[in-house]
KOLDRENTI-272906 format. One record per residue: x, y, z of N, C-alpha, C, O in turn. Coordinates in steps of 0.05 Angstrom, whole numbers, plus 5000, padded with zeros to 4 digits. Layout:
<recs>
XYZXYZXYZXYZ
...
</recs>
This chain:
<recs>
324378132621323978012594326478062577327677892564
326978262579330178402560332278242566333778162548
332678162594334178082605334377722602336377582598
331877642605332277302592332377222562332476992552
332177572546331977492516334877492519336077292510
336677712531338777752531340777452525341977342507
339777422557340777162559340676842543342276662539
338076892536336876702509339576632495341076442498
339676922475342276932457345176932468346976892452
345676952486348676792496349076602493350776492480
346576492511346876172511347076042478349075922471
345076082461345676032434348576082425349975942410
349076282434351676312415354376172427356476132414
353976112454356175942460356475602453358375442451
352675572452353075402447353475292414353375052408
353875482394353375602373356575462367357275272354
358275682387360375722385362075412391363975342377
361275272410361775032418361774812402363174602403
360174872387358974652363360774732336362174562325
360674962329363275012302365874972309367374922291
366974982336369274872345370074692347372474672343
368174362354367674212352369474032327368574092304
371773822325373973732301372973492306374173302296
370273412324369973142322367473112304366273302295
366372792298364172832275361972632303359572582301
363172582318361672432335362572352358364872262356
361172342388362172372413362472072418361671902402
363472032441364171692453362371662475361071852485
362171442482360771192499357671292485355771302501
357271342464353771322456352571642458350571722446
354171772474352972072476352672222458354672332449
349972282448349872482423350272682426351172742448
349972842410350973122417348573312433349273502448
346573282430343873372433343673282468342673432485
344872992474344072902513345873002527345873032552
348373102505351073242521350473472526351273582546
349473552512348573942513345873962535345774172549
343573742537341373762553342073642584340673662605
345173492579345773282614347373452624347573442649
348973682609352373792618352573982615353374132633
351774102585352074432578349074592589348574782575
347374542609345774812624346574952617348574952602
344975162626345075442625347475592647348775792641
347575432675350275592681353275462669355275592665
352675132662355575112654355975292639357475472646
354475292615355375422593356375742599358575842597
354075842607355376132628358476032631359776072610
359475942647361075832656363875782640366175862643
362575612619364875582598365275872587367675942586
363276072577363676252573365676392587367376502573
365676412604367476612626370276452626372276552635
370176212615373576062610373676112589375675992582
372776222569373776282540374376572543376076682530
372776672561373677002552375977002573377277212569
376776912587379176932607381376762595383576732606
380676652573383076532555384876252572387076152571
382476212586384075922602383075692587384175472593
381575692570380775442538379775702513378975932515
380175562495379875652475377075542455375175662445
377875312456374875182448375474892451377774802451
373574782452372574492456372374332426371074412406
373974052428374073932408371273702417369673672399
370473552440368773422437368873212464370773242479
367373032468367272922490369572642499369272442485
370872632512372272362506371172112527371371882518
370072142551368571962571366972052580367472282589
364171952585361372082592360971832625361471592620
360271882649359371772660357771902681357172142680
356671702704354771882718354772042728352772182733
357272112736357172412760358772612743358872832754
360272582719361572742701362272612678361972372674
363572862657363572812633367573022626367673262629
369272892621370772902603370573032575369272912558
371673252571371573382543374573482535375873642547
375373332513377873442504377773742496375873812481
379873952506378774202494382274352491384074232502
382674562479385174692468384974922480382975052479
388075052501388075362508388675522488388975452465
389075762499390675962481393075892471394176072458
394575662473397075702469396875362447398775232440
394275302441394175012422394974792445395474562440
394974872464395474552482393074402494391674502511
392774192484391174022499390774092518392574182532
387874092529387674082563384873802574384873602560
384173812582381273662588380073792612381173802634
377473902606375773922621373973722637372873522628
373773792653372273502674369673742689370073912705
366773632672364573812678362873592703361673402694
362873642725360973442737358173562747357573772759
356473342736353873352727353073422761353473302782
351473702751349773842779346373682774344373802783
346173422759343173332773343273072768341372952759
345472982774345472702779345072672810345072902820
344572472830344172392851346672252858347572242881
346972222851350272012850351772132872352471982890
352272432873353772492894353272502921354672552940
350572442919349272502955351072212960351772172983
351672052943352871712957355471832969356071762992
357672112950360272152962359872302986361972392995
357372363000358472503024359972403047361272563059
359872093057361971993075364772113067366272123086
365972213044369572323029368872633042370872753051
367072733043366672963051366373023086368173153096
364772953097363472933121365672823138365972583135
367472933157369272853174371872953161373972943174
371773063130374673153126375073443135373673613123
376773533155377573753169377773973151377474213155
378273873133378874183109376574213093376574343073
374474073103371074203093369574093112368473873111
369574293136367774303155365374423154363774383172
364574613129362874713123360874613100360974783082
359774483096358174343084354974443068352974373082
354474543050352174673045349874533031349974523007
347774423045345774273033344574342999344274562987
344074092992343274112958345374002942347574102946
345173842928346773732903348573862890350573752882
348174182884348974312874351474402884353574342873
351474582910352674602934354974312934357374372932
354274042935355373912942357773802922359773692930
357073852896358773812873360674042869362873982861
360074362874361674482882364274452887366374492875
363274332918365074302929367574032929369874022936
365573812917367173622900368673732883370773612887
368973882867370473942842372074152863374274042861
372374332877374174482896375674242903377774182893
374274082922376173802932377373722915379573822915
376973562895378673422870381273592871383473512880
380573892858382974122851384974182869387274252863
383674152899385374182919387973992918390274072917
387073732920387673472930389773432909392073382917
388873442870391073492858393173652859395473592852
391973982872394774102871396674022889399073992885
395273992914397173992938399073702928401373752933
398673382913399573212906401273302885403573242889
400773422863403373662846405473832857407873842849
404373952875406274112891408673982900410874072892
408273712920408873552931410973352908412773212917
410673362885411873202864411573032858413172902843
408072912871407172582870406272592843404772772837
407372372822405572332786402472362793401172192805
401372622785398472582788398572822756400572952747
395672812745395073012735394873232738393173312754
396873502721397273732727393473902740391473892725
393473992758391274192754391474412747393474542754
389274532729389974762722388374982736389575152748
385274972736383275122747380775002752380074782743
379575142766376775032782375375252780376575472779
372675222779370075302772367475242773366275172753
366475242794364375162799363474882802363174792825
362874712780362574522773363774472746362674312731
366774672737368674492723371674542727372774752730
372974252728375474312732377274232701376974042687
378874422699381474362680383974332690385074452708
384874092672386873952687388173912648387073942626
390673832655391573742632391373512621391273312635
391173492592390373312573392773032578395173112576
392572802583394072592580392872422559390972272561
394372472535393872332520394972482492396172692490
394172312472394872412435391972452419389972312418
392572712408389472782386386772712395385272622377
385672732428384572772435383072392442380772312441
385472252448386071922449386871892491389171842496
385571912509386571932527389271702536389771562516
390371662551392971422556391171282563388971342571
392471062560391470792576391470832608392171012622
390570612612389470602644390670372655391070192638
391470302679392470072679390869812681392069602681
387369812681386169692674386469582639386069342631
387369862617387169732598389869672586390169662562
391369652600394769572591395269362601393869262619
398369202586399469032602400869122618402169312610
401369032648401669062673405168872680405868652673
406369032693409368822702409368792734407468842749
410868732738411568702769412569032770412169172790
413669132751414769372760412269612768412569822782
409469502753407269672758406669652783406669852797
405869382792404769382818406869522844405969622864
409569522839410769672862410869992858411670152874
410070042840409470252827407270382839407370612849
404870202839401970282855403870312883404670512895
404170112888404170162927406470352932406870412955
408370492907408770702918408470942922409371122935
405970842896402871152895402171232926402271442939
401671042930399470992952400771132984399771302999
404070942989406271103010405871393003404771533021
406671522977407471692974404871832988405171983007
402071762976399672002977399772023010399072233020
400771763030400271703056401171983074400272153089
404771863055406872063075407772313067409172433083
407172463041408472703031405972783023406173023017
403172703020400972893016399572843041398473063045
398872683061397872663080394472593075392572653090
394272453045392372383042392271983037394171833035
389171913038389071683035386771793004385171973001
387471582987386071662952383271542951382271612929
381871402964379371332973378171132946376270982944
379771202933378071042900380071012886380371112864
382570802902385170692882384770532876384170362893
384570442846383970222835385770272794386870462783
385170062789386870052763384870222744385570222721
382670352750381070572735382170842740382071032724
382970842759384571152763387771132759389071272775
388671032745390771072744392771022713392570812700
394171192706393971252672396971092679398171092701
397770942653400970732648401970932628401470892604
403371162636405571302617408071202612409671042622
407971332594411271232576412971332605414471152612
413071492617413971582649413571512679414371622699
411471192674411071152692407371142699405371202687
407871042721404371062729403671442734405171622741
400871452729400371822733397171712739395471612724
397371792768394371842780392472132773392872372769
390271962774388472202766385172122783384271892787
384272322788381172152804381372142827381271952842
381772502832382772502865380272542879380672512903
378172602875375772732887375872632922375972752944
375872302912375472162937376872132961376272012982
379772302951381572312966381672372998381572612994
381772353018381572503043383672513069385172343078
383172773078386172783096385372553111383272433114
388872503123389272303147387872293164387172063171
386772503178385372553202381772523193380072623208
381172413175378572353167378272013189380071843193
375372013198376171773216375771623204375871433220
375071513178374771313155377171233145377271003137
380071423141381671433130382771093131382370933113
383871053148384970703152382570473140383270243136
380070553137378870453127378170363092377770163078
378370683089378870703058382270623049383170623027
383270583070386870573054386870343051387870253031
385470143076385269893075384069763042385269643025
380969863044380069773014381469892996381769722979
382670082990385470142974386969992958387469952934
387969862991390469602974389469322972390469132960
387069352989385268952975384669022950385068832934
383269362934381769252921384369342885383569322862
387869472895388969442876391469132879393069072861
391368982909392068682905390868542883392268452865
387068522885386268342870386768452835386268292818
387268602832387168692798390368552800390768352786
392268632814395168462801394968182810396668012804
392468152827392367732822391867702802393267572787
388567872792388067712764390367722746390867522733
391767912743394367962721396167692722397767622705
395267542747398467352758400167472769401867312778
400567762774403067782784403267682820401367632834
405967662827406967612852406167852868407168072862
403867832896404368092905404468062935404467842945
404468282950404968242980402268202996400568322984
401268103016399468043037399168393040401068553044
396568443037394668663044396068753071397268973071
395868633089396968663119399868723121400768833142
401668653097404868783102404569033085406069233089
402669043066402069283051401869553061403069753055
399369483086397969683099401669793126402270023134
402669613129405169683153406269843128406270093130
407269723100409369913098408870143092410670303096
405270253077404770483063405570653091407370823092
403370563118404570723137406670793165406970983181
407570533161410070553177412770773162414870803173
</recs>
């Protein structure tokens, strides 16, 4: 009893604490503050966030910037005032039992632990992996910072808590689309991954160039899906620079050059 009163009051107070931190007056895509705290902040996130505040890897949370089904986006500040974004993915959505084909055959998670919970885990390990080893490597992706359970921090792209555009919501050149397909070589031949979900939603138009982000789906070469997913890859970022108009290459010289 001591012990869940205990706990009672943590939870209040972080979530206490979360809420006076808070520089926004209202969250985006419709999420109140009340379905964000009952869909995302549980009782272990919040645990959770707790243990990233007292380890000084965020400082506090300004507020939500994209809410969708399998996760939620939260602009939040470290110790040092720098932007970061947290990416919390939702442990009771169903959504992820759909990503187990990205999991199931990839060599570097042969171990697989039944339950939703378990399985998002290890999605958010995968994501963190997949970005660092693509950072390491020097491919434009989003810095990672840390992983946790079911949250990863990664760095903030964007101004006053405004994420960048996407190349879905920018104007697009010929210089973008060679740009993608040299996302795509690069993830082939210097990360040894294929990105499983390239499309003009994952991919931010910096003043520096294109910067991938939305690696979850990513999977080594040796996944036996892999030529499958690289294939829908480049049909499904061809058709976004048809609609644009731009000039682009046959899917089929695409797929030779990412991996020839």
């Amino acid at each position: 009893m001591l012990s869940d009163e205990l706990d009672n009051k943590l939870e209040s107070r972080i979530e206490k604490i979360l809420s006076q931190k808070s520089r926004r007056k209202k969250t985006f895509d419709g999420f109140k503050k009340n379905k964000v705290i009952n869909e995302v902040l549980d009782k272990p996130t919040v645990m959770e966030l707790y243990d990233l505040i007292k380890s000084k890897i965020i400082s506090y949370i300004n507020g939500v910037v994209k809410a969708g089904k399998e996760s939620v986006i939260f602009w939040a500040v470290d110790e040092n005032k720098k932007d970061i974004a947290l990416k919390v993915y939702l442990v009771t959505t169903s959504s992820f039992k759909k990503r187990a084909p990205y999991l199931v055959g990839d060599p570097r998670f042969s171990r697989i632990k039944k339950g939703t919970k378990n399985l998002v885990y290890l999605w958010a390990q995968k994501e963190f992996r997949n970005l660092s080893l693509c950072y390491e490597k020097g491919l434009p992706v989003v810095r990672p910072i840390h992983v946790t359970k079911n949250i990863l921090v990664m760095d903030f792209i964007g101004k006053n808590g405004a994420p960048t555009k996407t190349l879905l919501e920018s104007q697009v050149d010929q210089q973008d689309y060679e740009s993608a397909i040299s996302l795509l070589r690069r993830l082939y031949k210097e990360a040894k991954l294929v990105h499983g979900d390239f499309s003009e939603y994952n991919i931010f138009k910096t003043e520096n160039g294109l910067l991938l982000f939305d690696l979850g789906s990513a999977v080594d070469l040796r996944h036996p899906n892999a030529n499958e997913f690289l294939k829908r890859d480049i049909n499904n970022i061809t058709k976004f620079f048809v609609k644009r108009g731009l000039t682009v290459a046959n899917p089929v010289d695409v797929l030779l050059k990412v991996t020839k």
